[in-house]
C-alpha positions, 0 to 999 in steps of 0.5 A: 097834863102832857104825857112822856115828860121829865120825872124823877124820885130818890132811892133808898142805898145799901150794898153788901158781900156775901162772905160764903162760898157759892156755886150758881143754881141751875136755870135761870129765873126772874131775879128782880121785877120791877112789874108789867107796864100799867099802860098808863104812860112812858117816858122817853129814854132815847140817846136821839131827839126828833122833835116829837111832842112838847119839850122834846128838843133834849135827848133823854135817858132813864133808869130805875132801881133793882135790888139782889138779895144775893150774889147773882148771874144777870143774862137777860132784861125785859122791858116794854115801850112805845114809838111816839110822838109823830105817828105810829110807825115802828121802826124796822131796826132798834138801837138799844143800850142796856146798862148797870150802874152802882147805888151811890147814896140812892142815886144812879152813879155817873159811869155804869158798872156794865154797858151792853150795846145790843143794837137790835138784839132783841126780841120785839113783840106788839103787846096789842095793847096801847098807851095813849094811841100808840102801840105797845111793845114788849122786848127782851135781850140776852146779856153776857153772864153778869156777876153782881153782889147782894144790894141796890143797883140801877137799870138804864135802857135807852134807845137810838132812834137817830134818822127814824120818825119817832123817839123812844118811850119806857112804858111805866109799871106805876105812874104815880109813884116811884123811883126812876131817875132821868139826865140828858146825857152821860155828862148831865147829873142824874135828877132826883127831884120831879120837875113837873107837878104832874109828877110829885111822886115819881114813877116805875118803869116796867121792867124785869131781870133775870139769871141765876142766884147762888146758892151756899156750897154746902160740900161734900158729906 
């Protein structure tokens, strides 16, 4: 089977409010992790198309699910990738958007609840680790203090690899079941269904938030 393709799963919805008073703990903490890639594959997630691999004329965007148990502060995503398909070059500058869309019924909504343009604000490191010959990297971004309530939310991170020589692949966590969803573009509808039988599963992007989460007021004694 070809790798970085299309892919696809439903995700369970629920979203609930804290009804108590909080004030936000000290230091930030990894508040969801989706886990660390299994480096068995990635998927593209790059706003360009330059061509690189079987069916990669379409620009493609990806997400997957993250729940909070309660009401918390997001300052920073990590997440791991590659360059691919036409050599093993790392381009000197990234593009990265990172955005926070709503559960609506187990899917991404349509209009992301927060959008980050971070550009090459991140941290780039080479893992030394390799998924099928290309190289692995790790990255991490610092986002503006992000409240969100308790319940089911969905990160995108896509890249713009326009005028570099290789798109943009998320690497996995796991590649033989999952949520992640993927659409064309901001017009397109999300794809909740595998579109390749080499995927009847879905997959999970690697991938970990983390901030700071509130914690019941419990006054002065």
């Amino acid at each position: 089977s070809s790798m970085f393709n299309n892919l696809t799963k439903l995700s369970s919805f629920a979203l609930a409010a804290l009804a108590i008073s909080l004030t936000p703990a000290a230091h930030a903490a990894i508040l969801y992790d989706n886990g660390a890639p299994d480096n068995a594959n990635a998927y593209r997630s790059d706003f360009a198309s330059n061509n690189g691999g079987p069916d990669m004329e379409d620009t493609q965007q990806l997400a997957d699910n993250f729940s909070l148990s309660g009401t918390s502060t997001v300052v920073s995503v990590a997440w791991w990738g590659v360059y691919a398909f036409q050599d093993n070059s790392v381009p000197a500058t990234d593009n990265f958007t990172i955005r926070i869309f709503s559960d609506v019924a187990g899917m991404p909504g349509t209009v992301p609840l927060f959008q980050f343009s971070v550009g090459n604000s991140v941290n780039r490191t080479d893992t030394g680790t390799q998924i099928s010959g290309f190289e692995e990297y790790s990255y991490s971004a610092n986002l503006p203090s992000t409240s969100l309530l308790a319940g089911n939310y969905w990160l995108s991170v896509v890249n713009n690899s326009t005028g570099q020589t290789n798109d943009w692949f998320w690497a996995t966590s796991n590649d033989n079941a999952g949520n992640a969803m993927n659409r064309e573009s901001d017009a397109s509808p999300w794809s909740s269904a595998a579109v390749s039988s080499d995927f009847p599963n879905g997959i999970e992007l690697a991938f970990n938030i983390s901030g700071t989460a509130a914690v019941p007021d419990r006054g002065s004694s």
